[in-house]
mmCIF file as gemmi writes it, N, C-alpha and C atoms, coordinates in Angstrom:
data_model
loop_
_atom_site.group_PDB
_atom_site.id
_atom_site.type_symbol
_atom_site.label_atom_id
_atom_site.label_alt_id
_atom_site.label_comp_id
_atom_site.label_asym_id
_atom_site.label_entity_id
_atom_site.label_seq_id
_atom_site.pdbx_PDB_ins_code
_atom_site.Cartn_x
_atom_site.Cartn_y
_atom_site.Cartn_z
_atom_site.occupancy
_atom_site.B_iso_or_equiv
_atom_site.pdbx_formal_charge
_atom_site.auth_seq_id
_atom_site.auth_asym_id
_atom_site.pdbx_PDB_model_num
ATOM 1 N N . UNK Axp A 1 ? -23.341 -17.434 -17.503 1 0 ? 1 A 1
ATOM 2 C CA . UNK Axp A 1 ? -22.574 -18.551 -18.024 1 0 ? 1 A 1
ATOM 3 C C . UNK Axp A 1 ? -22.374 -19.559 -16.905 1 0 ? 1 A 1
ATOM 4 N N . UNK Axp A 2 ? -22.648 -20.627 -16.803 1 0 ? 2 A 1
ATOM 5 C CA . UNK Axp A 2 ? -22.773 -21.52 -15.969 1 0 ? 2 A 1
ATOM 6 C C . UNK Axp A 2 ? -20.737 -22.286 -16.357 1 0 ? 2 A 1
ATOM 7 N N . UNK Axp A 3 ? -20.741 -23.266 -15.035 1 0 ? 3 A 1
ATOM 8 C CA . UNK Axp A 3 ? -19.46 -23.506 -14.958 1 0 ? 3 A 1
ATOM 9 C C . UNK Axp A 3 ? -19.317 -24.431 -15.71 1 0 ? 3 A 1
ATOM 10 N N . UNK Axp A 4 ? -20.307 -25.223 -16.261 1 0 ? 4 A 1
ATOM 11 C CA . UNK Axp A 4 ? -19.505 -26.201 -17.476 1 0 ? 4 A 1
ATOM 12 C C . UNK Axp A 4 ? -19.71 -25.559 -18.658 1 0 ? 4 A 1
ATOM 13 N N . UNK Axp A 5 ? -20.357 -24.479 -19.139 1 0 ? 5 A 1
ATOM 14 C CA . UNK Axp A 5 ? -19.711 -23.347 -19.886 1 0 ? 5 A 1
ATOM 15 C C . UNK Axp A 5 ? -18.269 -22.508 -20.074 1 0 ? 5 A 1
ATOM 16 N N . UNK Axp A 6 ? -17.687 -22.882 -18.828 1 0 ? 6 A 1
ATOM 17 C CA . UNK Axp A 6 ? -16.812 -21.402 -18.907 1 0 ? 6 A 1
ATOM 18 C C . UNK Axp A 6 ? -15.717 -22.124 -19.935 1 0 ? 6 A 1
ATOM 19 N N . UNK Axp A 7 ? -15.066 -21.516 -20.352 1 0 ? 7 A 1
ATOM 20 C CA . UNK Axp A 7 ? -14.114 -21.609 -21.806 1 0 ? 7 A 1
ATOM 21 C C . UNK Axp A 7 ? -12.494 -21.141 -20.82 1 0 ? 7 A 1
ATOM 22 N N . UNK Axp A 8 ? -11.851 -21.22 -19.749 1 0 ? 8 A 1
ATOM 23 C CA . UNK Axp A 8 ? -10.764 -20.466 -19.419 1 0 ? 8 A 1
ATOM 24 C C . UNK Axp A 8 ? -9.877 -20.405 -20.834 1 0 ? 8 A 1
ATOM 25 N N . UNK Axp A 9 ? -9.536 -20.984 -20.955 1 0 ? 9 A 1
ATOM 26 C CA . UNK Axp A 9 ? -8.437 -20.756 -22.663 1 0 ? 9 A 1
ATOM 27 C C . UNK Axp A 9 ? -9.063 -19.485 -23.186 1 0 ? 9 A 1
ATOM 28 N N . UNK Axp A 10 ? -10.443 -19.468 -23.44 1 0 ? 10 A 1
ATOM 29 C CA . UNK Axp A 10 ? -11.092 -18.36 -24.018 1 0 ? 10 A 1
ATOM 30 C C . UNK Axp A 10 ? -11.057 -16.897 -23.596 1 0 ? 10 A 1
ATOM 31 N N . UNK Axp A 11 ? -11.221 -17.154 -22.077 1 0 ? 11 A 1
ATOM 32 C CA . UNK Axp A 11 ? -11.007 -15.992 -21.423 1 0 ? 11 A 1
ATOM 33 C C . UNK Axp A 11 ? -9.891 -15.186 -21.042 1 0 ? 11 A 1
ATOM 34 N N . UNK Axp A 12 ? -9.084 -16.327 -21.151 1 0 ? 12 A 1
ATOM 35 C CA . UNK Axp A 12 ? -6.696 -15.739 -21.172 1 0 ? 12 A 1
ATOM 36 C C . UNK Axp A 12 ? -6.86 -15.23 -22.234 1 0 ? 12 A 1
ATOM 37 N N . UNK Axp A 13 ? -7.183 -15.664 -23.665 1 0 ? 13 A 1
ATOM 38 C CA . UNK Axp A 13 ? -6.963 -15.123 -24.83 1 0 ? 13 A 1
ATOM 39 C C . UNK Axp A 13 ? -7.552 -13.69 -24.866 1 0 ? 13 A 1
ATOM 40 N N . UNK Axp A 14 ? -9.015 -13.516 -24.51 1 0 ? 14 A 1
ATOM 41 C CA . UNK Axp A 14 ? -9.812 -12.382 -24.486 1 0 ? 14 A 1
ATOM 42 C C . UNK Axp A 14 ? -9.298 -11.381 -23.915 1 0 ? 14 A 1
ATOM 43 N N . UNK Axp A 15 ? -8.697 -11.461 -22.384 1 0 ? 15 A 1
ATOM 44 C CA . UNK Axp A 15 ? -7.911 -10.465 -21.582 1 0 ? 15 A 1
ATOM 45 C C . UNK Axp A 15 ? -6.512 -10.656 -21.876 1 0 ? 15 A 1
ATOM 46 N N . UNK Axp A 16 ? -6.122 -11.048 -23.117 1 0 ? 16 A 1
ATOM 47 C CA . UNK Axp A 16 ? -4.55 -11.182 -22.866 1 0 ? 16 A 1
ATOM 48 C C . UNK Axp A 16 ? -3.824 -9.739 -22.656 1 0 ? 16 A 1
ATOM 49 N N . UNK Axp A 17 ? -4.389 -8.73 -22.989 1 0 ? 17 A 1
ATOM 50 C CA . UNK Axp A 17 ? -3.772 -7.572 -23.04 1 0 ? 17 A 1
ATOM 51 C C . UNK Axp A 17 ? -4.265 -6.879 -22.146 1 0 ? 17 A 1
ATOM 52 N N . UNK Axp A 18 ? -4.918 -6.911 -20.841 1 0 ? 18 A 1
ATOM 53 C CA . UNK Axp A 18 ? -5.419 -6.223 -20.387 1 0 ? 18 A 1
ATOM 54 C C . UNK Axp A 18 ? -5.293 -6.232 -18.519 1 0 ? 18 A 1
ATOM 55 N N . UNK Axp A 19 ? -4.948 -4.848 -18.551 1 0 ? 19 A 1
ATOM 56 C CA . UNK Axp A 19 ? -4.381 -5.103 -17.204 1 0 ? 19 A 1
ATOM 57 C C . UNK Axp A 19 ? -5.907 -5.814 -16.058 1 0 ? 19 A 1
ATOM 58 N N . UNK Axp A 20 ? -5.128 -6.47 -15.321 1 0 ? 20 A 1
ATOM 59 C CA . UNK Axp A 20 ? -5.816 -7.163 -14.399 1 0 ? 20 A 1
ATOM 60 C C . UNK Axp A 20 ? -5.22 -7.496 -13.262 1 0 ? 20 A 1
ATOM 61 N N . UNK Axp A 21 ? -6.066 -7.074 -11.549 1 0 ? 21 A 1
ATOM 62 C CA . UNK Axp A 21 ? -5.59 -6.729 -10.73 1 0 ? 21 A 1
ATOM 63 C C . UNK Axp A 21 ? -5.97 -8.066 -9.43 1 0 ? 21 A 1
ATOM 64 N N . UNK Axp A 22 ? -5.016 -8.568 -9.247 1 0 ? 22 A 1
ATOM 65 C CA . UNK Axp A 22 ? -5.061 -9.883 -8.095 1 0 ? 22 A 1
ATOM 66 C C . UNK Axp A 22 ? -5.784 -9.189 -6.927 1 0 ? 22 A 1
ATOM 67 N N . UNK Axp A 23 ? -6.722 -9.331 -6.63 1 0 ? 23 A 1
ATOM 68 C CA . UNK Axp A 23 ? -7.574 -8.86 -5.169 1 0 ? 23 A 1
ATOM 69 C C . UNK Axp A 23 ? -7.676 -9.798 -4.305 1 0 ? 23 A 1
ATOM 70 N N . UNK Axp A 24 ? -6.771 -9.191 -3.202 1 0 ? 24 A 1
ATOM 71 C CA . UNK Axp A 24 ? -6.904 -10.313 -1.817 1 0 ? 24 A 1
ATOM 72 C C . UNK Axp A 24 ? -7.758 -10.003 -1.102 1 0 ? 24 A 1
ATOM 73 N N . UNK Axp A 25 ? -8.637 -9.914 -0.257 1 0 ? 25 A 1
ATOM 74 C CA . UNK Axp A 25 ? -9.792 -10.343 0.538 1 0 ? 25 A 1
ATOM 75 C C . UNK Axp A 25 ? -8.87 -10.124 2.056 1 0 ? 25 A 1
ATOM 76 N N . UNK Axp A 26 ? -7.564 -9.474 2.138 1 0 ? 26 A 1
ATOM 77 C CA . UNK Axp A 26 ? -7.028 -9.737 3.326 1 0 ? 26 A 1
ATOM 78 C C . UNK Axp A 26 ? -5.989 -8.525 3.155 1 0 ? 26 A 1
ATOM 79 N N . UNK Axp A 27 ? -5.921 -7.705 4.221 1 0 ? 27 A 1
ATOM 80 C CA . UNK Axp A 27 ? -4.675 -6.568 4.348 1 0 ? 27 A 1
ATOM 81 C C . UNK Axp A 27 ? -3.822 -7.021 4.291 1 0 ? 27 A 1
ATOM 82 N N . UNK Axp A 28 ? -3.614 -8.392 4.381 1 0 ? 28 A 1
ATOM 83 C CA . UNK Axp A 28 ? -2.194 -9.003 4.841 1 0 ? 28 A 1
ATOM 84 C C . UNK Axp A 28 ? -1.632 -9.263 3.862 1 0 ? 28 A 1
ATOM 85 N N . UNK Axp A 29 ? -1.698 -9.257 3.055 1 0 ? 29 A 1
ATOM 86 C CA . UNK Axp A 29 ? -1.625 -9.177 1.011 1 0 ? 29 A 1
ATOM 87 C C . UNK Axp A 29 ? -1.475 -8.274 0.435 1 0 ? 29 A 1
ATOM 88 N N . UNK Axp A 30 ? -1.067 -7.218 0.019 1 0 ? 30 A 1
ATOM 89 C CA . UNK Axp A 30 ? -1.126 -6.213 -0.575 1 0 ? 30 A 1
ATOM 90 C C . UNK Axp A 30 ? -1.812 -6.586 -2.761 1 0 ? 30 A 1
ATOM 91 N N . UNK Axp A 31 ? -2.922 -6.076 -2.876 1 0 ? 31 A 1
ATOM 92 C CA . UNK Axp A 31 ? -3.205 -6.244 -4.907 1 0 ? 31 A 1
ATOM 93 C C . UNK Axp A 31 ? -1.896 -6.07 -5.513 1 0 ? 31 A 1
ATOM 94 N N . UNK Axp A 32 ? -2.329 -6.428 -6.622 1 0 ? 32 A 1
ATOM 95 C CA . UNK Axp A 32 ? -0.989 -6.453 -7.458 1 0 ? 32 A 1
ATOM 96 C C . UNK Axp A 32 ? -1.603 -6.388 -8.847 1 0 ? 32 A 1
ATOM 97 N N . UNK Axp A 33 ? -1.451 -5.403 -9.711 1 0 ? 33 A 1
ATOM 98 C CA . UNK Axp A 33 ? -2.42 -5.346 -11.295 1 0 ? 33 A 1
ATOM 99 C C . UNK Axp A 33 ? -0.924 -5.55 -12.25 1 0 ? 33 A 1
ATOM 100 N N . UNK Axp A 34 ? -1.004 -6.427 -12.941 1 0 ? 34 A 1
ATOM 101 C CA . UNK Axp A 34 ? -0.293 -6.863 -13.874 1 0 ? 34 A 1
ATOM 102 C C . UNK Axp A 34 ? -0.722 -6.853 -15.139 1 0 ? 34 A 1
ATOM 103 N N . UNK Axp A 35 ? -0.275 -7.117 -16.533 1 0 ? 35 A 1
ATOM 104 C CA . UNK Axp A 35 ? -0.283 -6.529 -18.049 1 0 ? 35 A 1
ATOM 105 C C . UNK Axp A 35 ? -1.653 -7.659 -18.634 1 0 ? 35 A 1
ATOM 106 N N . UNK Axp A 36 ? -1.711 -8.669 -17.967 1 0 ? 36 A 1
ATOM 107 C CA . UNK Axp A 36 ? -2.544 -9.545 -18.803 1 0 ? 36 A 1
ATOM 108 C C . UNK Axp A 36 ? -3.19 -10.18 -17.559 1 0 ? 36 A 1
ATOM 109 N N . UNK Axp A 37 ? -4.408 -10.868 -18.043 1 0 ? 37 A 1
ATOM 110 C CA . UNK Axp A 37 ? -5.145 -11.962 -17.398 1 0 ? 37 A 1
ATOM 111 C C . UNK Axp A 37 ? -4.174 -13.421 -17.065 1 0 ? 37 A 1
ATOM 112 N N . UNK Axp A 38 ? -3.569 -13.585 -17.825 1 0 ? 38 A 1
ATOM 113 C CA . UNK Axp A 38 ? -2.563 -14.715 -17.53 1 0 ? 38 A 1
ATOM 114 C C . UNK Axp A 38 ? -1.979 -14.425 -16.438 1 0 ? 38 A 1
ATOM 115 N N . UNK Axp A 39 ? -0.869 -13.528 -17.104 1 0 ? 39 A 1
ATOM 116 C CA . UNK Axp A 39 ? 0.117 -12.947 -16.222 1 0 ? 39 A 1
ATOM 117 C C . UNK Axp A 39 ? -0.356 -12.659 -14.348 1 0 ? 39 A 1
ATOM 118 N N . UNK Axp A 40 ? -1.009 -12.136 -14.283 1 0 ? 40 A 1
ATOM 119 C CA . UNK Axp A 40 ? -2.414 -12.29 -13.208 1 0 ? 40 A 1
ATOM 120 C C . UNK Axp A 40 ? -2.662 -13.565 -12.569 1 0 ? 40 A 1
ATOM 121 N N . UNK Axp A 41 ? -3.21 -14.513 -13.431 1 0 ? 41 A 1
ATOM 122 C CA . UNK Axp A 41 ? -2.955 -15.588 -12.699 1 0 ? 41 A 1
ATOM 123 C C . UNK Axp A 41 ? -1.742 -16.899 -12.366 1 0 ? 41 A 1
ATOM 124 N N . UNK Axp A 42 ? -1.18 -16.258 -13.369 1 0 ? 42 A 1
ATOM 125 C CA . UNK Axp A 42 ? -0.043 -16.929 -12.758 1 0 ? 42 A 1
ATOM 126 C C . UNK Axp A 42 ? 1.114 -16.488 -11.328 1 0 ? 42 A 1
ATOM 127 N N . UNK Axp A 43 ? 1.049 -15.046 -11.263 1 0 ? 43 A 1
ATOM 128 C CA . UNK Axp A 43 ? 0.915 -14.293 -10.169 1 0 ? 43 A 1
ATOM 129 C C . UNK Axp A 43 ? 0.152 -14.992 -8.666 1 0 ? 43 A 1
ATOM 130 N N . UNK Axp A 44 ? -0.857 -15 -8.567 1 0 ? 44 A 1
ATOM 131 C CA . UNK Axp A 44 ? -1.958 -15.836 -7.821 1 0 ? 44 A 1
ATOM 132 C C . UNK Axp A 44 ? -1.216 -17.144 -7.488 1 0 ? 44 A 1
ATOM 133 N N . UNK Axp A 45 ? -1.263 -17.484 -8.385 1 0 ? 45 A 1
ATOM 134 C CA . UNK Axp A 45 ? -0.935 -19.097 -8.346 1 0 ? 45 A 1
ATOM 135 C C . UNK Axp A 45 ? -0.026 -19.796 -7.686 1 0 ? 45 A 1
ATOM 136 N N . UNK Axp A 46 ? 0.976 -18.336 -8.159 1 0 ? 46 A 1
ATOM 137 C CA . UNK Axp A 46 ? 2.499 -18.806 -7.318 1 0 ? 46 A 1
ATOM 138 C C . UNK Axp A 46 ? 2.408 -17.8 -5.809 1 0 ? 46 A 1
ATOM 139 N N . UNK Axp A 47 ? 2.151 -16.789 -5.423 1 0 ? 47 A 1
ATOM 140 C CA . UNK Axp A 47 ? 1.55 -16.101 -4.488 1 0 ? 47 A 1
ATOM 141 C C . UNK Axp A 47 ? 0.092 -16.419 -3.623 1 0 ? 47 A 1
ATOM 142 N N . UNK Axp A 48 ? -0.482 -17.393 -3.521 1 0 ? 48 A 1
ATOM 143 C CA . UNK Axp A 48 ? -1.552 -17.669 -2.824 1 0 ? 48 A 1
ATOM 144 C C . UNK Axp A 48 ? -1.952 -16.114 -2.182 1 0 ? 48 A 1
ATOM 145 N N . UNK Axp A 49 ? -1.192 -15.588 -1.077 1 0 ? 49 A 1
ATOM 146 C CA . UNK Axp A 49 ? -1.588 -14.944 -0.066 1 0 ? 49 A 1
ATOM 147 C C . UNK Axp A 49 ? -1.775 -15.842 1.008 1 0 ? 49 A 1
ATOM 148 N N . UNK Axp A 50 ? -1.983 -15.149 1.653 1 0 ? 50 A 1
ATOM 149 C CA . UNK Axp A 50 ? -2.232 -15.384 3.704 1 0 ? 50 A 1
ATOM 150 C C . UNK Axp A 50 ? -3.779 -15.234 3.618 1 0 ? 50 A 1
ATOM 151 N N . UNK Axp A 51 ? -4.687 -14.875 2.887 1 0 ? 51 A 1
ATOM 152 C CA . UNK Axp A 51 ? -5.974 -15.162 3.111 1 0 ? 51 A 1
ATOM 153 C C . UNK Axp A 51 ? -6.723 -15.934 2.257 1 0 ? 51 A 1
ATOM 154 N N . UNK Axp A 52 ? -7.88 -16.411 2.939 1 0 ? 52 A 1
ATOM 155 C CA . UNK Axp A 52 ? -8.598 -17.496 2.252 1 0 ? 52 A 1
ATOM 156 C C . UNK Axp A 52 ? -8.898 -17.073 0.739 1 0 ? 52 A 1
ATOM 157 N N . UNK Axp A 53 ? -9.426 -15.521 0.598 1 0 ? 53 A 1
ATOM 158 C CA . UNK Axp A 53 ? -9.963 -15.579 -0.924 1 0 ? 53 A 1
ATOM 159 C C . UNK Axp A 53 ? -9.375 -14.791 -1.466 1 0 ? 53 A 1
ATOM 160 N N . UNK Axp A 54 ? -9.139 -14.576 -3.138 1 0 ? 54 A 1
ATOM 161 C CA . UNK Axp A 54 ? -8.545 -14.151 -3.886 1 0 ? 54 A 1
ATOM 162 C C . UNK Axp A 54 ? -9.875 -13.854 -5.289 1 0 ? 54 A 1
ATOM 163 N N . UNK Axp A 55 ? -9.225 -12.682 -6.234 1 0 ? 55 A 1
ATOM 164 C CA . UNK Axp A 55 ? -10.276 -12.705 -7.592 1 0 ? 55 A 1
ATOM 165 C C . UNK Axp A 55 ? -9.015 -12.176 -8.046 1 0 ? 55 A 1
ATOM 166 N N . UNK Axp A 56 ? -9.596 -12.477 -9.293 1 0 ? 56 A 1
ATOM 167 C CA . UNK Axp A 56 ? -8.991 -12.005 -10.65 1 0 ? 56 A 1
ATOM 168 C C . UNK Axp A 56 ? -10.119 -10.969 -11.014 1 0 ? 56 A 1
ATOM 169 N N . UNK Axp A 57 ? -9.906 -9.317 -11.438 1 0 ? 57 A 1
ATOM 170 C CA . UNK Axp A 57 ? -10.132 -8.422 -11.876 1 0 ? 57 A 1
ATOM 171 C C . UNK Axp A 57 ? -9.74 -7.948 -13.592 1 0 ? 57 A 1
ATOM 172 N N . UNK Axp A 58 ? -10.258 -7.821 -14.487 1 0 ? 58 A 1
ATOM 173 C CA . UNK Axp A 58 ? -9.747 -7.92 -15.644 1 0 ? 58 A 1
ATOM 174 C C . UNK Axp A 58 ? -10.329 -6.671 -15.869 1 0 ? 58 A 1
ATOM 175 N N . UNK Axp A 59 ? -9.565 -5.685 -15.881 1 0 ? 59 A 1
ATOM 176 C CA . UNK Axp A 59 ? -10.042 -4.052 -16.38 1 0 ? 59 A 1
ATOM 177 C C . UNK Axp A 59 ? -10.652 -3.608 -17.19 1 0 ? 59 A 1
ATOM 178 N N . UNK Axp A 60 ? -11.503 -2.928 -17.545 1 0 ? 60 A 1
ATOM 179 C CA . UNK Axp A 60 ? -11.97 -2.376 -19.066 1 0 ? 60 A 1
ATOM 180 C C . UNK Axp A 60 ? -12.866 -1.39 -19.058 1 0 ? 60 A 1
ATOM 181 N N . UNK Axp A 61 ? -13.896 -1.228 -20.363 1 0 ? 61 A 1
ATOM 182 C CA . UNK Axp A 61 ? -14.926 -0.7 -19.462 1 0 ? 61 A 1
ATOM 183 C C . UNK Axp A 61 ? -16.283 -0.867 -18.656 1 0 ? 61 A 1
ATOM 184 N N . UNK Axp A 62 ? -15.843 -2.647 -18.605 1 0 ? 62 A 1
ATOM 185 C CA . UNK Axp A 62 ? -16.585 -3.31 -17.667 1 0 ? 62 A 1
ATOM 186 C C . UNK Axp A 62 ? -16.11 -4.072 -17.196 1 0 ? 62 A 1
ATOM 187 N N . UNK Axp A 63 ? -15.602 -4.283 -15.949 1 0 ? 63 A 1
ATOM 188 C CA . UNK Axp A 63 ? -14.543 -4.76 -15.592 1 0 ? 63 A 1
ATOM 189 C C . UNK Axp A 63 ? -15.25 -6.639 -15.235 1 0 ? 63 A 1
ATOM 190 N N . UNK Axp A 64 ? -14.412 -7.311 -15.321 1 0 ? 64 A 1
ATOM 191 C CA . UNK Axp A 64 ? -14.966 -8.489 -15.553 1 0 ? 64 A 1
ATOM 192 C C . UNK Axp A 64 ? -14.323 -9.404 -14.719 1 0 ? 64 A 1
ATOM 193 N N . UNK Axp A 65 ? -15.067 -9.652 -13.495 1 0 ? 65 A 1
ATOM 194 C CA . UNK Axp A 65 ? -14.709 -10.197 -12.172 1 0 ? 65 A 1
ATOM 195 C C . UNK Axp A 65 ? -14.442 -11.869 -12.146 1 0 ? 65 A 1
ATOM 196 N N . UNK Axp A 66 ? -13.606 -12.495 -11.854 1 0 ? 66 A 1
ATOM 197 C CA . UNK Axp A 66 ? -13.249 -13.71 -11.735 1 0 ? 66 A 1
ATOM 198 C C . UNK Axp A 66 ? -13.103 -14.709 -10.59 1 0 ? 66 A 1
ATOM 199 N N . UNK Axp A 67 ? -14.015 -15.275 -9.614 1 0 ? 67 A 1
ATOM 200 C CA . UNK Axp A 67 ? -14.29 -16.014 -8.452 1 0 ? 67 A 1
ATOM 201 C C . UNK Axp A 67 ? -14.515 -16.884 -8.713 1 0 ? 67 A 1
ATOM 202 N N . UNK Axp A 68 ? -14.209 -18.226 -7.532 1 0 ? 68 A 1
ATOM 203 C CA . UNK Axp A 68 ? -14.951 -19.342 -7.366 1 0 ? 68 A 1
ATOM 204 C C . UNK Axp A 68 ? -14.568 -20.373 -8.73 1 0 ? 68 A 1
ATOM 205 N N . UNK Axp A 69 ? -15.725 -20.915 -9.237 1 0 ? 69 A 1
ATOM 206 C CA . UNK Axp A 69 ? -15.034 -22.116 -9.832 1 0 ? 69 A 1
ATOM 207 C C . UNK Axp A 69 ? -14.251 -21.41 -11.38 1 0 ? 69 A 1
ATOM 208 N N . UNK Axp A 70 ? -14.898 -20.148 -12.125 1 0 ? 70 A 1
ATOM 209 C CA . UNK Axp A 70 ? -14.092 -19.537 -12.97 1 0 ? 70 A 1
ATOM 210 C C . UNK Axp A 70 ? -12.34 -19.398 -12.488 1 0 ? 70 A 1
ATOM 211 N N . UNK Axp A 71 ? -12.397 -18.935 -11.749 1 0 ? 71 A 1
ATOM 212 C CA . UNK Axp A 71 ? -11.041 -18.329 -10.636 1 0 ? 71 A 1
ATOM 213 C C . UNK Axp A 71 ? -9.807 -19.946 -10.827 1 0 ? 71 A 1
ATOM 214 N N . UNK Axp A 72 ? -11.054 -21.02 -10.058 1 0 ? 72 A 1
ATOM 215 C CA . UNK Axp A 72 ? -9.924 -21.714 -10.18 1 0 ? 72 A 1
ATOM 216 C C . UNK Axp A 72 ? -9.971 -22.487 -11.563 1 0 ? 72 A 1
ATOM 217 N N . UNK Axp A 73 ? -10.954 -22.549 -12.494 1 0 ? 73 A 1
ATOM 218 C CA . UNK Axp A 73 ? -10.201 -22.911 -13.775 1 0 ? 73 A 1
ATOM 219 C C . UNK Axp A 73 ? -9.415 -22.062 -14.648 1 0 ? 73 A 1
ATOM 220 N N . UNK Axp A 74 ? -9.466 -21.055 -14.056 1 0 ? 74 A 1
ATOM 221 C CA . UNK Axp A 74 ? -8.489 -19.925 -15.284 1 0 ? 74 A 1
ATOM 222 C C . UNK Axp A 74 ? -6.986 -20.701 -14.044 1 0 ? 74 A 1
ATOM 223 N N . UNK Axp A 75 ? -6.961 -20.98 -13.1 1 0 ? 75 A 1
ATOM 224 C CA . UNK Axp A 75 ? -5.699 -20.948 -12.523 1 0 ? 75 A 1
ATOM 225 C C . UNK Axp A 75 ? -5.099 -22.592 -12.842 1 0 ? 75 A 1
ATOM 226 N N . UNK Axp A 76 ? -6.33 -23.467 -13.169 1 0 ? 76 A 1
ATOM 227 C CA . UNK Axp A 76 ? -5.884 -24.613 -13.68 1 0 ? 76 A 1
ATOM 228 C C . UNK Axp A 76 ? -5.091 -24.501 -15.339 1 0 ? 76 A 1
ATOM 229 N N . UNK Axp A 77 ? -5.702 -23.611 -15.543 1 0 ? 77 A 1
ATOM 230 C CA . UNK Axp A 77 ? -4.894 -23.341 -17.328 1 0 ? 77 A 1
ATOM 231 C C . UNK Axp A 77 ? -3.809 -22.891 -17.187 1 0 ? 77 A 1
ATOM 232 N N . UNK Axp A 78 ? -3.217 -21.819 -16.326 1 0 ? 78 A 1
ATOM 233 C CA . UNK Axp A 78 ? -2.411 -21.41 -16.609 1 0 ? 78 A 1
ATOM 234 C C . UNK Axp A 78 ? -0.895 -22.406 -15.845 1 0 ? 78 A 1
C-alpha cells in the first residue's frame, strides 16, 4: 500500500479493539501496549520519548507494524 493509499481513519477503526504496543527504538523509554490502535497513538503523541524512533504495533495474528509516513498519519488523525 503506498502512502497516498493509506486510509489512517481506516486503520483506527480496523484495530480499534486491539491491543497495540508503542515501541521505542531507545531503553530510555520503556513500551507501553494499550487496548486500541488509537489509544496507542494517542499515547505516542503525547509521550514522544527521548528517542528518535517510535512504531505502532497492532497485535493479532499478524501483527501489523506501523512506521514512517503511516506512523505519522495515524498520529495526525488522532
Amino acid at each position: 500500500m503506498s502512502e497516498e493509499e493509506f486510509d489512517a481513519e481506516a486503520e483506527l477503526k480496523k484495530y480499534d479493539d486491539t491491543p497495540t504496543t508503542v515501541f521505542y527504538w531507545s531503553d530510555a523509554t520503556p513500551n507501553r501496549t494499550l487496548n486500541s490502535l488509537r489509544n496507542a497513538a494517542t499515547h505516542l503523541k503525547e509521550n514522544p520519548g527521548k528517542g528518535p524512533l517510535a512504531e505502532l504495533i497492532a497485535h493479532g495474528s499478524a501483527d501489523r507494524f506501523f512506521s514512517g509516513g503511516e506512523l505519522q498519519a495515524i498520529l495526525a488523525a488522532v
